[in-house]
N, C-alpha and C positions, 0 to 999 in steps of 0.2 A: 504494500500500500504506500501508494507516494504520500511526500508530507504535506503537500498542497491540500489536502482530501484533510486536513486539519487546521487548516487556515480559519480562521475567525469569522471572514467575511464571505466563505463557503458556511459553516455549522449552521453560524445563526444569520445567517442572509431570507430576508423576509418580502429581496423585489418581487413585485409583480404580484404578492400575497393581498390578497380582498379582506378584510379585515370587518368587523361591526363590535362596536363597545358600548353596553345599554349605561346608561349616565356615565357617558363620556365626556361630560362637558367640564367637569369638577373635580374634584379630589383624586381616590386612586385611579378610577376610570380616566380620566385627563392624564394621568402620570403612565397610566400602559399604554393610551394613545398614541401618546408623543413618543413612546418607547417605538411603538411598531412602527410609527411615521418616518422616523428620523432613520429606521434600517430597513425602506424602502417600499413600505406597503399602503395600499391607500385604503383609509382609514376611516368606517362612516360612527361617528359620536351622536350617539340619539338621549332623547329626555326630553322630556314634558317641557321645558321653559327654551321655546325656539329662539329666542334673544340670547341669550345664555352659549347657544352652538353655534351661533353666525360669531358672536363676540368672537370665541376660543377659534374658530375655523379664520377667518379676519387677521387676524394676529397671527397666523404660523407664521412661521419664517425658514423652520425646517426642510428635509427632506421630506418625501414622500407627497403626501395631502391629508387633511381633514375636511372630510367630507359633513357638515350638519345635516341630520335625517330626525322629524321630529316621531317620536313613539311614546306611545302611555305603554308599559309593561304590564300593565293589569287590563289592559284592554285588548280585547282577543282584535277585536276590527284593527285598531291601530297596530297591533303587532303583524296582521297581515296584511294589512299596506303599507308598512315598510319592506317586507318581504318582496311583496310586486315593485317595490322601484326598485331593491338591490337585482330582484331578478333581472327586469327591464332595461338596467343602465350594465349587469356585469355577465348575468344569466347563472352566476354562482357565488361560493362563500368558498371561504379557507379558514378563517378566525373568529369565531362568536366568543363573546368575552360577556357573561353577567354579571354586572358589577353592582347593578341597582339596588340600593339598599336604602332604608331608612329606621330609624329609631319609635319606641313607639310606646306602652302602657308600662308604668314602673308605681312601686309604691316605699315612698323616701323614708318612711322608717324599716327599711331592712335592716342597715347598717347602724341604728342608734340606739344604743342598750339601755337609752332611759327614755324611749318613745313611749306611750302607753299603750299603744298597740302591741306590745311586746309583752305585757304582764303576765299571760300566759296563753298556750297552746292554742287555746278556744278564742280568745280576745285575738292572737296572732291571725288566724284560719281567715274568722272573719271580717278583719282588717281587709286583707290579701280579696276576700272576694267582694266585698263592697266597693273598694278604693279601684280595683280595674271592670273594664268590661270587654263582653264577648265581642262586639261592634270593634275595639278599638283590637284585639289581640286576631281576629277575621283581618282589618286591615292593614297588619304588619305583616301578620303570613304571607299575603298577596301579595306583598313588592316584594320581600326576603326569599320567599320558598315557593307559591305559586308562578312565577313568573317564570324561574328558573323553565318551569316544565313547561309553559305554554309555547315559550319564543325557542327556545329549543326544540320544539315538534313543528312549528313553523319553518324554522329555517334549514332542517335536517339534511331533508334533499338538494338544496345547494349548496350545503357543505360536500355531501357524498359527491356532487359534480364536481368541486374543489378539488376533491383526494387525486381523480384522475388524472391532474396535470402531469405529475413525477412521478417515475420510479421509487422513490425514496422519500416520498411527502405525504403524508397524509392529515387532511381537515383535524381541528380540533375545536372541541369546546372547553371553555375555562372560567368555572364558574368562582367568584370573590365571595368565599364562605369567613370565618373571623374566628383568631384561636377563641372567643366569646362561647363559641356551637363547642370549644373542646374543655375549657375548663370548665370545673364544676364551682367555680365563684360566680355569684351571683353578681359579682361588678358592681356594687350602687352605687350609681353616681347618675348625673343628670339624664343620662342617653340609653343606660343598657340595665336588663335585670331578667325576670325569668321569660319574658314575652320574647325580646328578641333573640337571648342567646339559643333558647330552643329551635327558633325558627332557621337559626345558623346551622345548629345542630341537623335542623333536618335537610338542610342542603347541602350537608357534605354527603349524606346518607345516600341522598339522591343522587349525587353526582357517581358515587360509586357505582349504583345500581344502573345508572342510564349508560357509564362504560361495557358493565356486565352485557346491559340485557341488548345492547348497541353490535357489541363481538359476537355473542352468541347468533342474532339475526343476519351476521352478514354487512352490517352497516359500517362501511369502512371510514369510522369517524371515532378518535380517541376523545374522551372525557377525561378532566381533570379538576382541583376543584385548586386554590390559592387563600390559605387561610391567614390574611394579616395579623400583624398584633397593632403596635399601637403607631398608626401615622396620621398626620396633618391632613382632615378634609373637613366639608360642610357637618359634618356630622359631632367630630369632637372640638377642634379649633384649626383655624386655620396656619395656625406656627403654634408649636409645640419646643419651647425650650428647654433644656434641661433635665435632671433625673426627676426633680421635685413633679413637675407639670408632666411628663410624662407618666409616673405611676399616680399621679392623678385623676387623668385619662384610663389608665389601666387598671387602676384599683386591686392593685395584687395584692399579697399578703409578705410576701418575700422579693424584693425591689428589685428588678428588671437587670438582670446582669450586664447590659451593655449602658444602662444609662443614658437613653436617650432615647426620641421617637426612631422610627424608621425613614427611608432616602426613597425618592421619585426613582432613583437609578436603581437602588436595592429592587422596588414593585418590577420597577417595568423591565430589571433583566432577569425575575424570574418567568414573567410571563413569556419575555421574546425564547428563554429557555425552550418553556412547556410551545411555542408556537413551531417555531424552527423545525429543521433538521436535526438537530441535535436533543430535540426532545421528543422524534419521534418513536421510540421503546419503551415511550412513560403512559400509560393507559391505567386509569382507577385511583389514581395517586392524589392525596391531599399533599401539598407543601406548606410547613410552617414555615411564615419568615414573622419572626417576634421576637428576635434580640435577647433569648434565651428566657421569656417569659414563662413556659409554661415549662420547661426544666425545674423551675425553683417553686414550683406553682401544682395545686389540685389541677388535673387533669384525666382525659379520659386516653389521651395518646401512651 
């Protein structure tokens, strides 16, 4: 084997790759975007707030392109008319990236030993189910976990027309689950508790199953899932500095061995990883990148 067939810009070389990142406009979704843009693949960022995608698309300056494509993720209609213009402007897919997430139902005395909700068991129970509701913990699942499955069966078969370009390439999907779905802390802090870490939990679950049951049919399309820990988006802060603000954010119990949030380049070179050539032997795989959070931490890994 020649050493060229190890070249860098051979492994993880992404030209000509069709890419889609559901809220791609923001945080980590913008940080994989520009990852896959910049090593040559054109790139469509979709999200509810179409101002928001022309902004970030306006502003490239990189390689590749950012294409804005507006999609509601919980909306089956809009999830396949996005599908008809990706069809109609490429007639395929190489890269589905589900990033879409939001925060959602929490109740602030988990974490306070002198709450009175806390007094006991019974007083705890019913805290827990007065203080949330079915309405609101129905519509975190839908952007967290149903989504995943709907735009992924939407866009399946132009991934599978993807795989057929190379010898040695095949479509992926890559779904942004949260070491959240792996530790068993409850997290309390302003964004996360048992509503969403569950819903995380069950998209890694699912990402496993949709690589299973994807191989076993025939469907030459790898799954994988990209479990963050703690980085800068809409969701926690938008700059995260230092050890303090980051296990703030993280809410561990044992302080984050690397001391600090996570890098736009950390995100988006696992993902160009899991997209490339070089991450094509990785099928059913969560990846942690958490700065050694869930090493020091309850966990279900």
């Amino acid at each position: 084997m020649s050493s060229e067939s190890f070249n860098l810009n051979d492994i993880y070389d992404l030209t000509g790759r069709i890419a889609l990142v559901t809220g791609g406009g923001t945080g980590i979704g913008l940080m994989i975007a520009q990852g896959f843009a910049t090593n040559g693949a054109k790139v469509y960022i979709t999200g509810r707030r179409r101002e928001v995608l022309d902004k970030v698309a306006s502003e490239w300056k990189g390689a590749g392109s950012l294409v804005p494509l507006a999609m509601d993720v919980t909306d089956k209609e809009s999830i396949m008319n996005a599908r008809k213009e990706v069809e109609a402007k490429d007639g395929k897919l190489h890269i589905l990236v589900n990033n879409s997430g939001q925060t959602g139902p929490r109740s602030g005395f988990m974490n306070d030993p002198n709450a009175p909700e806390r007094k006991d068991a019974d007083t705890f129970g019913l805290a827990l189910f007065n203080n949330e509701s079915m309405e609101g913990w129905k519509d975190l699942y839908a952007v967290n976990t149903f989504s995943i499955f709907f735009t992924t069966s939407a866009f399946l078969g132009l991934l599978d027309k993807g795989s057929k370009d190379r010898t040695r390439y095949t479509s992926c999907v890559i779904n942004i689950t949260s070491i959240s779905g792996v530790t068993k802390l409850a997290q309390n802090h302003a964004h996360l508790q048992f509503c969403y870490n569950s819903s995380k939990a069950a998209a890694s679950h699912m990402t496993k199953m949709m690589a299973t049951e994807y191989a076993l049919k025939g469907i030459d399309v790898r799954v994988n899932s990209i479990a963050p820990g703690v980085y800068a988006s809409e969701m926690t802060f938008l700059e995260i500095e230092g050890e303090a603000q980051t296990n703030k954010v993280g809410q561990p119990l044992v302080s984050i061995p690397i001391k600090r949030s996570g890098t736009a380049q950390e995100m988006a070179g696992t993902a160009i990883y899991l997209a490339s050539p070089a991450g094509c032997y990785t099928n059913g795989q969560e990846i942690i990148v958490d700065g050694g959070y869930l090493a020091v931490n309850p966990s279900t890994a």
